[in-house]
ROLOFI-89709 format. One record per residue: y, x, z of N, C-alpha, C in turn; residue number from 1; residue in one letter. Coordinates in steps of 0.05 Angstrom, whole numbers. Layout:
// ROLOFI-89709
n_v / n_u / n_w / ca_v / ca_u / ca_w / c_v / c_u / c_w / resi / resn
Y / X / Z / Y / X / Z / Y / X / Z / NUM / A
...
END
This chain:
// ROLOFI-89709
n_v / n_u / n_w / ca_v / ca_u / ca_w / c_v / c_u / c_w / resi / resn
-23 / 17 / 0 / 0 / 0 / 0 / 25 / 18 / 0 / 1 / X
42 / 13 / -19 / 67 / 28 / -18 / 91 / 20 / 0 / 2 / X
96 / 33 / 13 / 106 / 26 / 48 / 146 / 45 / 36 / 3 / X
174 / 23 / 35 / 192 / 43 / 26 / 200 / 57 / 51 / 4 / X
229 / 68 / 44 / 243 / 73 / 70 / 253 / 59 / 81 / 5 / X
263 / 39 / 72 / 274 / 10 / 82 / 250 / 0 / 107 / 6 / X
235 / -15 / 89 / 207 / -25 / 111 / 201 / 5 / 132 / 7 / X
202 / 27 / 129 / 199 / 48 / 158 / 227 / 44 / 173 / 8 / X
247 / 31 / 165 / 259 / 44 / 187 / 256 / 10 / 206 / 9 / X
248 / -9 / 190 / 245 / -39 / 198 / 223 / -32 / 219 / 10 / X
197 / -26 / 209 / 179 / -23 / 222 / 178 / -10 / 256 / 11 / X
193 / 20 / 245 / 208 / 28 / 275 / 219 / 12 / 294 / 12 / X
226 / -5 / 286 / 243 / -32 / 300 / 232 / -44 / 316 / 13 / X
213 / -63 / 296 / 207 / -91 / 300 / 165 / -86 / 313 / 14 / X
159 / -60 / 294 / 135 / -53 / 307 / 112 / -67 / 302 / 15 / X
108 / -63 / 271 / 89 / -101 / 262 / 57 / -99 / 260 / 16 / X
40 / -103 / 262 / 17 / -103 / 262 / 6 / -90 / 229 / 17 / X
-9 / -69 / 235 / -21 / -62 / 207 / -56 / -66 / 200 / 18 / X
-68 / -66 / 188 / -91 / -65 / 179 / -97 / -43 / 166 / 19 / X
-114 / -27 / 183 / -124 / 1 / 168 / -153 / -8 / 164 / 20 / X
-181 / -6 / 177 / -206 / -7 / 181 / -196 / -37 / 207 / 21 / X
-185 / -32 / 220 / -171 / -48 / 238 / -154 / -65 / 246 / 22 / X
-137 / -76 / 265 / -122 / -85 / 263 / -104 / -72 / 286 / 23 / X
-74 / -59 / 287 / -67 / -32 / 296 / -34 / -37 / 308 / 24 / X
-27 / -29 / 318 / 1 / -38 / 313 / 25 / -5 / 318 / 25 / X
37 / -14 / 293 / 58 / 13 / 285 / 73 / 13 / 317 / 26 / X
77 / 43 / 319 / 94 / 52 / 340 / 120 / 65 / 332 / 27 / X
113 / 78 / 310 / 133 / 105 / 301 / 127 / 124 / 280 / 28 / X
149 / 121 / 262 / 143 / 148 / 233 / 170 / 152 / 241 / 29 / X
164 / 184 / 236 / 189 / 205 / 243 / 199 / 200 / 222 / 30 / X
238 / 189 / 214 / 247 / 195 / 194 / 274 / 205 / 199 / 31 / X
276 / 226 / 222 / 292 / 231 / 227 / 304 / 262 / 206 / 32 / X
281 / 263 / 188 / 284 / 288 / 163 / 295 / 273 / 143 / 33 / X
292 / 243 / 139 / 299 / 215 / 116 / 334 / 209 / 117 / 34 / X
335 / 194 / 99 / 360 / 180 / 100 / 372 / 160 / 108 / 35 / X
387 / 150 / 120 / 383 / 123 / 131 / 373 / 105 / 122 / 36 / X
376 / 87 / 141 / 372 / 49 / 133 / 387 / 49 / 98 / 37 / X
416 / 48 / 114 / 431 / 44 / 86 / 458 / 64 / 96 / 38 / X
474 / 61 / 74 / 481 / 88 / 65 / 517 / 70 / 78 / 39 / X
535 / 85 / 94 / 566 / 72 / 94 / 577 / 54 / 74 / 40 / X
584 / 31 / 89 / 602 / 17 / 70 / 627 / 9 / 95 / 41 / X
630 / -17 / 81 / 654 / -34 / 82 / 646 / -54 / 105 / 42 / X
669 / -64 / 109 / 676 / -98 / 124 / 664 / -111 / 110 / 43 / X
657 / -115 / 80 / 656 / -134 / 67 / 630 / -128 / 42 / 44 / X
627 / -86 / 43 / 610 / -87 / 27 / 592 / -76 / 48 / 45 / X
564 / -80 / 48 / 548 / -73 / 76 / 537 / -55 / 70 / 46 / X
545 / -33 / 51 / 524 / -3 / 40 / 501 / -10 / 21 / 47 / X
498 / 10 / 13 / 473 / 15 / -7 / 457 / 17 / 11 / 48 / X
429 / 22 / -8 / 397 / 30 / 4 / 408 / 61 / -11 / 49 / X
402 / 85 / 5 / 406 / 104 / -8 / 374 / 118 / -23 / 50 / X
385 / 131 / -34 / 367 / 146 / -58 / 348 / 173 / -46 / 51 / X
328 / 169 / -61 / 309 / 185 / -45 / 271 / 185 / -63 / 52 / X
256 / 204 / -63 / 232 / 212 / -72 / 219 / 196 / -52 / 53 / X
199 / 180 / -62 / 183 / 167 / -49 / 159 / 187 / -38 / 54 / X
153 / 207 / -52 / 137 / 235 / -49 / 140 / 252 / -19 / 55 / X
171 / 250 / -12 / 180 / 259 / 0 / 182 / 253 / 36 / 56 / X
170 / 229 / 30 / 169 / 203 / 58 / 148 / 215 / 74 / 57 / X
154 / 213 / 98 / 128 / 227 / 123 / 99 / 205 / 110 / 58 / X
79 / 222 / 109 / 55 / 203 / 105 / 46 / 191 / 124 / 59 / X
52 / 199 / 158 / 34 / 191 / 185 / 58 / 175 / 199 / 60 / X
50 / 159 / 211 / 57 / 145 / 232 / 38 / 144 / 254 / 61 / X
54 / 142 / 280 / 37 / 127 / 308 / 23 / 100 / 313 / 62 / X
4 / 100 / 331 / 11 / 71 / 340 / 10 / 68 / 368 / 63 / X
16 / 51 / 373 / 15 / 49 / 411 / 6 / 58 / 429 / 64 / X
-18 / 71 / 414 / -44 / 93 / 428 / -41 / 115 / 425 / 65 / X
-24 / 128 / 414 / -13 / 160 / 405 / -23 / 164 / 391 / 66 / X
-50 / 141 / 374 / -53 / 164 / 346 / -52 / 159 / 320 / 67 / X
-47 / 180 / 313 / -35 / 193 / 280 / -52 / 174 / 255 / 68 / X
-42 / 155 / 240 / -49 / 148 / 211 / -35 / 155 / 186 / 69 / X
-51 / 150 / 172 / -38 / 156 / 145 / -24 / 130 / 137 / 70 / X
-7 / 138 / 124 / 14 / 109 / 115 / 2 / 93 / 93 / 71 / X
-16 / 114 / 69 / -31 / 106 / 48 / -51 / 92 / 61 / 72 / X
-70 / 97 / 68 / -88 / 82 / 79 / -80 / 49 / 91 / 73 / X
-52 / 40 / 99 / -55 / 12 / 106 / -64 / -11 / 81 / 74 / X
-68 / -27 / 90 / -87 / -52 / 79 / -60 / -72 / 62 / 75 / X
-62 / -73 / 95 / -44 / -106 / 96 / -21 / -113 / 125 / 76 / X
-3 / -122 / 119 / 15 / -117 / 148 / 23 / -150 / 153 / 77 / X
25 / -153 / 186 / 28 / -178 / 194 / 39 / -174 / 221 / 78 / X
END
């Protein structure tokens, strides 16, 4: 499943249930090497999604239990 930067920094958030072999729930992907959510704007204009290599995105995340998955590997998210 192709997971952007947008949905990681959501996920960091909100913390949503994933399906690997399992059913798991996201804790944390480091994107503190990434670019933001979205990029400075306005009063009125609320920023871009900024630009970025999808190649480039941490592949692992946490989950509640301290351990390490691959981001490729999820299924299905709920």
């Amino acid at each position: 499943m192709r997971i952007t930067l947008a949905q990681r920094h959501i996920f960091n958030e909100c913390k949503p249930m994933v399906q690997i072999d399992e059913w798991i729930q996201w804790d944390e992907c480091d994107l503190s090497e990434c670019p933001p959510y979205r990029e400075k704007g306005s009063m009125t204009a609320h920023g871009k999604f900024p630009k970025y290599n999808y190649e480039e995105l941490p592949t692992t995340f946490t989950d509640i239990d301290g351990n390490e998955h691959n981001v490729d590997d999820i299924i299905s998210i709920r």
